[in-house]
VEXDOKOL-867231 format. One line per field, with one value per residue (C-alpha): x, y, z; residue in three letters; residue number from 1. Coordinates in nm, 4 decimals, padded with zeros to 6 digits. Layout:
! residues N
c1 <- (X / ...) .
c2 <- (Y / ...) .
c3 <- (Z / ...) .
res <- (ala / ...) .
n <- (NUM / ...) .
! end
This chain:
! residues 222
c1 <- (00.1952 / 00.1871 / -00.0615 / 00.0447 / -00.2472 / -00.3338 / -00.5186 / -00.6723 / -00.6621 / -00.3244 / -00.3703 / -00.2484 / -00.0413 / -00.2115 / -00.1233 / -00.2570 / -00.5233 / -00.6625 / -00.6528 / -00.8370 / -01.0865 / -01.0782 / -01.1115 / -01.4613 / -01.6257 / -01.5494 / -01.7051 / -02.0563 / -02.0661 / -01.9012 / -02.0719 / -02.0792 / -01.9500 / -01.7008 / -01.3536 / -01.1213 / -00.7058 / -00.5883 / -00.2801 / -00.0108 / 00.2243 / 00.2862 / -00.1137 / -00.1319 / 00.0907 / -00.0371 / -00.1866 / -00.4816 / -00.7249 / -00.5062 / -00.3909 / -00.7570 / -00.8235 / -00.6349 / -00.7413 / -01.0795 / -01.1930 / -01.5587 / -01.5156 / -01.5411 / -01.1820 / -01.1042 / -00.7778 / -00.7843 / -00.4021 / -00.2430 / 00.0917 / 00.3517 / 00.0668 / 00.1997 / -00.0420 / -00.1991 / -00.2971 / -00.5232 / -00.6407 / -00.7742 / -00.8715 / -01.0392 / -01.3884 / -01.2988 / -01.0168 / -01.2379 / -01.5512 / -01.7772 / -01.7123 / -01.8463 / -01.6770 / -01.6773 / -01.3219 / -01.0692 / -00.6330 / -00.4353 / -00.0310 / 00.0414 / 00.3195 / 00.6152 / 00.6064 / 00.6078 / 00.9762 / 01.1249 / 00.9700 / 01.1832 / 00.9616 / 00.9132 / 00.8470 / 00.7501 / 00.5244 / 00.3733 / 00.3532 / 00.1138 / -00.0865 / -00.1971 / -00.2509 / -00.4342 / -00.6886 / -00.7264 / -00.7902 / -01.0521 / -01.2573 / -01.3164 / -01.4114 / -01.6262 / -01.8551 / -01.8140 / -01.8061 / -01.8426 / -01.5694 / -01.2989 / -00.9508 / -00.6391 / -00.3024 / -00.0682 / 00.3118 / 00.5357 / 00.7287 / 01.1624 / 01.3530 / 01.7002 / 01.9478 / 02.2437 / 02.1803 / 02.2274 / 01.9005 / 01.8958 / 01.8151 / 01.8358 / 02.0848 / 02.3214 / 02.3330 / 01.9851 / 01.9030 / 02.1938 / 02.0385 / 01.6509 / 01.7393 / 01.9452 / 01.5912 / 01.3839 / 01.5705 / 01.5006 / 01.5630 / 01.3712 / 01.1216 / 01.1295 / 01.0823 / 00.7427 / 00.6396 / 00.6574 / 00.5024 / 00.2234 / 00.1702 / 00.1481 / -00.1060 / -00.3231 / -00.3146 / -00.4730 / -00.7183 / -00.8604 / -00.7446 / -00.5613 / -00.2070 / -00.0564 / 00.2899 / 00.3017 / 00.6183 / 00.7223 / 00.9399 / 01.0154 / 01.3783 / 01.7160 / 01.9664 / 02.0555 / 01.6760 / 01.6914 / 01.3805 / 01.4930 / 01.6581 / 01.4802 / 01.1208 / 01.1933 / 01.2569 / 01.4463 / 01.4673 / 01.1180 / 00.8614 / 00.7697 / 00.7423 / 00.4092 / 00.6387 / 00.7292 / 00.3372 / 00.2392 / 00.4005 / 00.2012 / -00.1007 / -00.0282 / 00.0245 / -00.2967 / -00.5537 / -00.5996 / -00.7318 / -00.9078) .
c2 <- (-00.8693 / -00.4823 / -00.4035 / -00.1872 / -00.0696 / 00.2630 / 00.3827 / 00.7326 / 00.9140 / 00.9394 / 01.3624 / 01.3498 / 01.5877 / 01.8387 / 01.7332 / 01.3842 / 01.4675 / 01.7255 / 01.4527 / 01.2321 / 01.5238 / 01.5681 / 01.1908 / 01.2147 / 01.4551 / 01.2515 / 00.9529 / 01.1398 / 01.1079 / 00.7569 / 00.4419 / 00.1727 / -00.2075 / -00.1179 / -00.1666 / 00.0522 / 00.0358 / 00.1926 / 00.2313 / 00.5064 / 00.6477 / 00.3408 / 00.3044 / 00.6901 / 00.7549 / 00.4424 / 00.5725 / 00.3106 / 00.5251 / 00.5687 / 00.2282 / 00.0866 / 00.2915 / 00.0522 / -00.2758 / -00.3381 / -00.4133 / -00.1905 / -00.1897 / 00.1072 / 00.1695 / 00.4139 / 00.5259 / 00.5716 / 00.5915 / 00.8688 / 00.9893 / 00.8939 / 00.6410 / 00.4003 / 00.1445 / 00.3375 / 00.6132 / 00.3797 / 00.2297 / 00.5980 / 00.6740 / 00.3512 / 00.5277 / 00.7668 / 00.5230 / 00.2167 / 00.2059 / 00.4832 / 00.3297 / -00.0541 / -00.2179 / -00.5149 / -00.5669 / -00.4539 / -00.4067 / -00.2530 / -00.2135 / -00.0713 / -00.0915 / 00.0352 / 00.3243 / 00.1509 / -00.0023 / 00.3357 / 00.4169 / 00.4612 / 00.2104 / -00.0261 / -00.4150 / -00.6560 / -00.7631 / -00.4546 / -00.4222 / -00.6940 / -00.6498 / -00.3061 / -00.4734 / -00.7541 / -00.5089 / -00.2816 / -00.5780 / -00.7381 / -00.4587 / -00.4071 / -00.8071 / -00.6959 / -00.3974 / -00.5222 / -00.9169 / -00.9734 / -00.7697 / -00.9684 / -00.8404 / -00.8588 / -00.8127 / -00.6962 / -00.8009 / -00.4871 / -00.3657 / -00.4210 / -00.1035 / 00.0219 / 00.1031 / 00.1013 / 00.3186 / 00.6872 / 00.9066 / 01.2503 / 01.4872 / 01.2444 / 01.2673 / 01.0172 / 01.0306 / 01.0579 / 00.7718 / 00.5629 / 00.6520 / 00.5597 / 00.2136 / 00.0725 / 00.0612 / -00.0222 / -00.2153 / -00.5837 / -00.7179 / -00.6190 / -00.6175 / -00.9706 / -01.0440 / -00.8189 / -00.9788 / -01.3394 / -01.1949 / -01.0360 / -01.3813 / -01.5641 / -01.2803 / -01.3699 / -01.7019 / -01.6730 / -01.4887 / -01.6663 / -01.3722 / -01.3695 / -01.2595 / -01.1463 / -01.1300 / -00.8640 / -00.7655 / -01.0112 / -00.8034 / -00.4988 / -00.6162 / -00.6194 / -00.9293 / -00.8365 / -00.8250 / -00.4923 / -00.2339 / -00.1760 / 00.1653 / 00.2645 / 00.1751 / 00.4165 / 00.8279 / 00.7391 / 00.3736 / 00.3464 / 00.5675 / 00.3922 / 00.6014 / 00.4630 / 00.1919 / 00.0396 / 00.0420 / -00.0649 / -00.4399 / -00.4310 / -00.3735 / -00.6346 / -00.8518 / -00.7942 / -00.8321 / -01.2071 / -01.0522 / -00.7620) .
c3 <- (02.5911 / 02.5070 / 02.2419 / 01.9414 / 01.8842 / 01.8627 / 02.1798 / 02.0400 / 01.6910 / 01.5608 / 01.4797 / 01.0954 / 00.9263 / 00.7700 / 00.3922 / 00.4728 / 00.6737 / 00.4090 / 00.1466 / 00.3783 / 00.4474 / 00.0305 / 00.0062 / 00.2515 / 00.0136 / -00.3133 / -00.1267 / -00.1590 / -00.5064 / -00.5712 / -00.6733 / -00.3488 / -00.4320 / -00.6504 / -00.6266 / -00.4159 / -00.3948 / -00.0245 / 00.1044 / 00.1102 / -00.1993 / -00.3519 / -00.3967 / -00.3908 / -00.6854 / -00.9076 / -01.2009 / -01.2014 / -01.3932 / -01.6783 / -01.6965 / -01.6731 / -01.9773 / -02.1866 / -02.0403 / -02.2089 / -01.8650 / -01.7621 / -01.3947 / -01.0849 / -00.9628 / -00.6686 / -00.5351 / -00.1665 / -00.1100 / 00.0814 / 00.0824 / 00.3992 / 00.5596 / 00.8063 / 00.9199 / 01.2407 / 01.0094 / 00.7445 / 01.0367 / 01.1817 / 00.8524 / 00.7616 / 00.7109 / 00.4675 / 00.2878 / 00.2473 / 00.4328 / 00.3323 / -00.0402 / 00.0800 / -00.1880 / -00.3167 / -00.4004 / -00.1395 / -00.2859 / -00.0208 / 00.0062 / 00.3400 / 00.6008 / 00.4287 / 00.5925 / 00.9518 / 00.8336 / 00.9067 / 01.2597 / 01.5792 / 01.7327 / 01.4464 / 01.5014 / 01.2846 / 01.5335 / 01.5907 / 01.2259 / 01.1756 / 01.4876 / 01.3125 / 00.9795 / 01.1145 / 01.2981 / 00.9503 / 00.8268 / 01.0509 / 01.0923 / 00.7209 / 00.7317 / 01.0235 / 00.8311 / 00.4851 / 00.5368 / 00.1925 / 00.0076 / -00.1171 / 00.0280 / -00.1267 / 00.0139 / -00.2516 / -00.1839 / -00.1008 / -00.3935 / -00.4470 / -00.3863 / -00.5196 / -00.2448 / -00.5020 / -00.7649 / -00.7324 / -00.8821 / -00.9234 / -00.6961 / -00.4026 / -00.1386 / -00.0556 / 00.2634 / 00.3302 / 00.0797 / 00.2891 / 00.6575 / 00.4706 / 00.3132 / 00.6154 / 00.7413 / 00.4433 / 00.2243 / 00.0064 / 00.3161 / 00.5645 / 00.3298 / 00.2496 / 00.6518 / 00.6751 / 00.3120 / 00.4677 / 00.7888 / 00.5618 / 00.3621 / 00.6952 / 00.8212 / 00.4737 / 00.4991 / 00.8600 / 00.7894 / 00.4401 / 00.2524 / -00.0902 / -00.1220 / -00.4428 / -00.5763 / -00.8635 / -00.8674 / -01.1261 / -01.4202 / -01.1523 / -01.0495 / -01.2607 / -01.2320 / -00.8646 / -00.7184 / -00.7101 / -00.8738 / -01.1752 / -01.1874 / -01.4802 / -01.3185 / -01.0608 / -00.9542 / -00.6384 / -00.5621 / -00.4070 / -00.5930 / -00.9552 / -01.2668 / -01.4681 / -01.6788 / -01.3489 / -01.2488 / -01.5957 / -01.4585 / -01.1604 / -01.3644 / -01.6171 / -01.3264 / -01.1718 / -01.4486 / -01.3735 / -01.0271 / -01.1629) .
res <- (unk / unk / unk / unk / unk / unk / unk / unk / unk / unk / unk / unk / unk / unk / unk / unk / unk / unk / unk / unk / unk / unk / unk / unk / unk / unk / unk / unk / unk / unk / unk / unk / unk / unk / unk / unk / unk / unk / unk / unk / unk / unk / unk / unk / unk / unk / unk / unk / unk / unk / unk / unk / unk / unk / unk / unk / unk / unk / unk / unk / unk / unk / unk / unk / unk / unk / unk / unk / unk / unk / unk / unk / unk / unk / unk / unk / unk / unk / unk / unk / unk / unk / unk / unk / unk / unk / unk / unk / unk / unk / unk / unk / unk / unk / unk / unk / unk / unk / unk / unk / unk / unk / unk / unk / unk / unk / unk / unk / unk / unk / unk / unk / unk / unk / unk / unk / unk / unk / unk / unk / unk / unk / unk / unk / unk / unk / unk / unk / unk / unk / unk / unk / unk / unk / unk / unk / unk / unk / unk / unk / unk / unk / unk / unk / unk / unk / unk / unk / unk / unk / unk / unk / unk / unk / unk / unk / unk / unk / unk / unk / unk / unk / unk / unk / unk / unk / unk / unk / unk / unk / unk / unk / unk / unk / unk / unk / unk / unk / unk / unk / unk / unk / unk / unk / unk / unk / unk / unk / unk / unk / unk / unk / unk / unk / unk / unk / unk / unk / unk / unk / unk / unk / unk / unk / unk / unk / unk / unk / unk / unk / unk / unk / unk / unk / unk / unk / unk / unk / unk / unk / unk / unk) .
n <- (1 / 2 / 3 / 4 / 5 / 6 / 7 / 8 / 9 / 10 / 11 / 12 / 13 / 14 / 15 / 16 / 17 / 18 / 19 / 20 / 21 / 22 / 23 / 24 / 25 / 26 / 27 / 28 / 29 / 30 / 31 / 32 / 33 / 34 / 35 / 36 / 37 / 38 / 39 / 40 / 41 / 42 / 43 / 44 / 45 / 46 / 47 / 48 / 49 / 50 / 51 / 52 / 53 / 54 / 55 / 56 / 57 / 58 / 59 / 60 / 61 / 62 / 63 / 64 / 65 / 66 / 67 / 68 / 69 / 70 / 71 / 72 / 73 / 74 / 75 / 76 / 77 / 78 / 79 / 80 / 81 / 82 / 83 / 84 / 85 / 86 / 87 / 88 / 89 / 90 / 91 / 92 / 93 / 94 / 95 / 96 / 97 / 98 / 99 / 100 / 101 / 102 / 103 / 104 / 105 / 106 / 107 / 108 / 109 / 110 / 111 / 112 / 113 / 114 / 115 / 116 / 117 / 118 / 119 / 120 / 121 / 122 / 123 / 124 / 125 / 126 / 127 / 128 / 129 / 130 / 131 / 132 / 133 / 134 / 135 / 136 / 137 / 138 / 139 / 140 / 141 / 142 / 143 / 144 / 145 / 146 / 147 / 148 / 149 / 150 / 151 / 152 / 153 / 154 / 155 / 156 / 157 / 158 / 159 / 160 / 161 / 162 / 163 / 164 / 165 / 166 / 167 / 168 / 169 / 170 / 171 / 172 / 173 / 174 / 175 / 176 / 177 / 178 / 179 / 180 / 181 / 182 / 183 / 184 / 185 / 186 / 187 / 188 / 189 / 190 / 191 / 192 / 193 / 194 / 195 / 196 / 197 / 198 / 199 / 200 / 201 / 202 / 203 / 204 / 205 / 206 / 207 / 208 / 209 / 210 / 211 / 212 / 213 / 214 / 215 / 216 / 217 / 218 / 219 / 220 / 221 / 222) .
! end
């Protein structure tokens, strides 16, 4: 069996990479066993900080999400993303991403998330993981500013889905390894399962109404 594994350092592109390097420095002065959310945009661009203002709830939240990550790049990046910080409480959302690669498999997809996965349970065996379900897109509507024809060529690859298929694969990979898998999606999609168009900029990306349901979903967790 080939391994998908990542045999060296995947060299980033230089907008992730200096947000992981930016990410490194802000570890020095954050507070360890706390709770940190790490993935790529669709932890990235969650406005947790804002949110958590309004929850009554006085914990340590950090975002470690970066932009574009597929699963090899977390995993090269898992110091500065998750480890450095220790924490207690672990909510990631990654693999997206790998849906559009040239050489994506769902198998390959896992074997990546499974090894993120066990070497945080390896240097942090106490820190409660949590594998957040992957969000609904829109493929149907049109948004401004998006191309058509790009949008098309994207979501024949990344679609509801496909991303149903790695979600079950994902729940099976949880369930294996004693970790908890959460479904907080409920209240994103419209009457055909799609994200609901007004939750969203371009059928993937949420606007902060769209991640005020994910929230609001999560507080029994948080």
């Amino acid at each position: 069996m080939t391994s998908n594994l990542p045999t060296d350092q995947p060299e980033l592109a230089p907008d992730k990479q200096a947000k992981v390097d930016a990410y490194r420095i802000l570890n020095r002065y954050a507070v360890k066993g706390q709770t940190v959310f790490a993935g790529s945009s669709l932890m990235e661009f969650f406005p947790i900080h804002e949110l958590q203002q309004t929850s009554g709830k006085p914990f340590t939240v950090y975002n470690r999400g970066v932009a574009g990550f597929v699963t090899r790049e977390l995993l090269a990046s898992l110091d500065a993303c998750i480890l450095e910080l220790a924490p207690s409480r672990l909510f990631i959302n990654i693999g997206t991403n790998d849906l559009g690669e040239p050489d994506y498999t769902i198998d390959g997809l896992i074997e990546r998330y499974e090894e993120i996965l066990r070497r945080v349970q390896e240097h942090l065996p106490d820190c409660r993981i949590v594998l957040l379900k992957y969000y609904p897109v829109n493929a149907e509507a049109k948004f401004p500013g998006v191309d058509p024809a790009g949008a098309a060529e994207f979501f024949s690859l990344r679609n509801n889905g496909t991303l149903a298929q790695a979600n079950e694969a994902v729940q099976q990979l949880a369930e294996r390894l004693g970790l908890e898998y959460i479904d907080a999606n409920q209240g994103l999609t419209d009457e055909h399962g799609n994200l609901n168009e007004a939750y969203t900029m371009d059928g993937i990306h949420m606007f902060a109404n769209g991640y005020k349901i994910v929230w609001d979903n999560l507080q029994r967790y948080v």
